[in-house]
C-alpha positions in Angstrom: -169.9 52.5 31.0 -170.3 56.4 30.5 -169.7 56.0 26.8 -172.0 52.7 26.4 -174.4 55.0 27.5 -174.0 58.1 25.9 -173.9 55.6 22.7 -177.5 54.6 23.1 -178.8 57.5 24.0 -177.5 59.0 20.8 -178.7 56.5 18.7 -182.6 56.7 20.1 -182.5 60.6 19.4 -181.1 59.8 15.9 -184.2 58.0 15.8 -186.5 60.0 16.7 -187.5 58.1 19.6 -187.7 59.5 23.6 -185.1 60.7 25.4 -185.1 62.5 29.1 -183.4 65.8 30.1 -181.4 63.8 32.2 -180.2 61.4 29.8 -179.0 64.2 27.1 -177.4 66.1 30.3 -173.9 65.2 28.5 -174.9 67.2 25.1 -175.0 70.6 27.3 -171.2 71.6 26.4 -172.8 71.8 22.9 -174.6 74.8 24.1 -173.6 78.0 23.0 -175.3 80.2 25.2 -172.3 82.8 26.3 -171.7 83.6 22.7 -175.2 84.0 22.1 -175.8 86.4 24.3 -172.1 88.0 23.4 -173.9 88.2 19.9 -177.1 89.6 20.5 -175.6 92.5 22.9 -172.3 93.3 20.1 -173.2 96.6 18.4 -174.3 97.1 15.0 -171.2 98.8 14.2 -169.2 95.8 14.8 -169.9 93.3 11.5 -166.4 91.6 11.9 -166.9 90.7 15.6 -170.9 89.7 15.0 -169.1 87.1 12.2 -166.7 85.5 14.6 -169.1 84.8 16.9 -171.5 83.2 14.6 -169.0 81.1 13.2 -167.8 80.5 16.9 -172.3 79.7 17.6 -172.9 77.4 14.7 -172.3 74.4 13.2 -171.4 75.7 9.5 -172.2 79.4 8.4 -171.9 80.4 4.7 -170.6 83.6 3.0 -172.4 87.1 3.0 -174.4 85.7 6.2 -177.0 87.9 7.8 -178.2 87.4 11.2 -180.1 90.3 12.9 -180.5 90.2 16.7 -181.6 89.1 18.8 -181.7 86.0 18.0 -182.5 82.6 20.3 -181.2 78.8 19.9 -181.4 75.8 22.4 -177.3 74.8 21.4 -176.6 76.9 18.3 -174.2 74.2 17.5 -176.1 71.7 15.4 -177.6 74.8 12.8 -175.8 75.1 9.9 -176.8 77.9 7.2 -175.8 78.5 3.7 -174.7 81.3 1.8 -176.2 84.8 1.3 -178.8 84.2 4.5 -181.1 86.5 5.8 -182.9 86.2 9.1 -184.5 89.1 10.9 -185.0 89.7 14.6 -186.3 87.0 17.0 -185.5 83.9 15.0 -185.6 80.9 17.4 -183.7 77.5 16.5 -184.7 74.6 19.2 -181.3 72.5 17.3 -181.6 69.3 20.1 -180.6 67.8 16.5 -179.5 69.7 13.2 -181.2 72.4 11.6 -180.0 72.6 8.1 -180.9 75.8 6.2 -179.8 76.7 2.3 -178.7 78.9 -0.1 -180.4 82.3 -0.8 -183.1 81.6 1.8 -184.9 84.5 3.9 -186.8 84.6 7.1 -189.1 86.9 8.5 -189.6 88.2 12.0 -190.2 85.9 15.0 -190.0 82.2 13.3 -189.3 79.3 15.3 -187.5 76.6 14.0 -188.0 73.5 16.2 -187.0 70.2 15.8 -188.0 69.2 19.2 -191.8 68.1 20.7 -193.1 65.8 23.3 -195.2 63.3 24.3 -199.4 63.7 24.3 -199.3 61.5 27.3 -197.9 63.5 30.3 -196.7 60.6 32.0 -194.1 60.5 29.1 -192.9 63.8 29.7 -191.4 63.1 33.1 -187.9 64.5 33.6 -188.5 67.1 30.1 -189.2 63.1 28.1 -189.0 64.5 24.4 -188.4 63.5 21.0 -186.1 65.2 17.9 -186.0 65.0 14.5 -183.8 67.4 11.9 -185.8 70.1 10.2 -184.2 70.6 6.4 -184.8 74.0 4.3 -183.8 73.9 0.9 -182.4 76.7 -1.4 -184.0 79.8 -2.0 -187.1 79.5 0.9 -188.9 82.2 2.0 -190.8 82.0 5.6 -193.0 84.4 6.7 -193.0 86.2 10.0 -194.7 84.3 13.2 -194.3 81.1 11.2 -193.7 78.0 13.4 -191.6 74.4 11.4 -191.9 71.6 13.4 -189.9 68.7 14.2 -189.2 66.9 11.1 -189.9 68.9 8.5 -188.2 69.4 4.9 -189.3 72.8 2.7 -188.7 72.3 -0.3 -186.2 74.5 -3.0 -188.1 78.2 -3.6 -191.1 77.6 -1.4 -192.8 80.4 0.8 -194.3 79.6 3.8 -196.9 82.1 4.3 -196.6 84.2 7.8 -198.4 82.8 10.9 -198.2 79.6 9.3 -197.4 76.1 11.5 -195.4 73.5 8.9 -196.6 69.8 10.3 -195.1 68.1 6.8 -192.8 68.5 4.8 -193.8 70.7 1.7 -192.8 70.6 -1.8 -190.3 72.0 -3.9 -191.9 76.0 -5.6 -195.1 75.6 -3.7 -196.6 78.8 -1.8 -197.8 77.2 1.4 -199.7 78.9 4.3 -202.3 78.1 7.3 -202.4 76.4 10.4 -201.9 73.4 9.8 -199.9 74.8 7.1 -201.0 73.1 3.4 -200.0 74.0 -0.4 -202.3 76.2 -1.7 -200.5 77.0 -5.6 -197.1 76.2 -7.1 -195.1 78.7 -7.8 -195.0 79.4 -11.5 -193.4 81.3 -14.7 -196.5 84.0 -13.9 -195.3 85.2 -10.6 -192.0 86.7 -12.2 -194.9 89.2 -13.3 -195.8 89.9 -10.1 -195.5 93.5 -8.4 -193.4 94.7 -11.5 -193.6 98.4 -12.6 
């Protein structure tokens, strides 16, 4: 009866729809909070060990990975990240579902991935009532520090997402987007390979 259960519980988070703490109580083995907290406190020195552990923590990790800590995630286990990564201190993944980041992509200071919200209504949020979708970030992004990607969200390939920002929707491939709620304001074009040259 366990399984039945765990079955359609599984298939209302894959749709987005609301689950309950309670309910999801048989994902927590998924959480990989002893190695992230064996991560974060490894010293600096120690590349090797910080690898193992990050391969042990997610769900795929690429080649040439950087990860700086400390760094936070809800299960660690559904974030996959491509090769030559960088993300600096304070990156948060909320990964109820998968996170799945690119090639070549770079994140700033104190982002928060989160592909979790809840209900307006607070009788909907009894017992932690909450809904999930993936968040998606294409090849060769750029996110600014503070920046905040909510539940659903695609960026597309060689965007920048400017800092403080809050991404609502998905945003388009070579598009420099910024704001609250976050918005295109220019594509990214053959002119900004001028930019900031010598």
């Amino acid at each position: 009866m366990a399984d039945a259960q765990h079955e359609e519980v599984l298939a209302r988070i894959a749709k987005g729809l609301l689950y309950t703490e309670t309910e999801a109580a048989f994902l927590a083995p998924r959480r990989r909070e002893d190695e992230i907290f064996a991560y974060n406190h490894t010293p600096p020195g120690e590349a090797e060990r910080r690898r193992e552990l990050l391969v042990e923590i997610l769900a795929s990790v690429g080649e040439r990975t950087v990860l700086l800590p400390p760094f936070h995630a809800a299960f660690g286990s559904n974030v996959h990240i491509g090769d030559d990564f960088f993300g600096n201190v304070n990156l948060t993944f909320v990964d109820d579902v998968d996170i799945h980041i690119g090639d070549d992509v770079m994140i700033a200071p104190g982002v928060t991935l989160t592909t979790t919200g809840h209900p307006v209504h607070p009788a909907r949020r009894a017992d932690f009532g909450r809904f999930s979708e993936p968040i998606v970030i294409e090849d060769k992004v750029w996110i600014g520090s503070n920046a905040v990607v909510l539940p659903g969200v695609r960026i597309g390939y060689g965007s920048v997402i400017g800092a403080g920002s809050v991404v609502s929707r998905s945003i388009p491939p070579m598009s420099v987007a910024l704001g609250t709620p976050c918005r295109v304001v220019r594509p990214i074009t053959e002119e900004d390979l001028a930019e900031r040259t010598a």
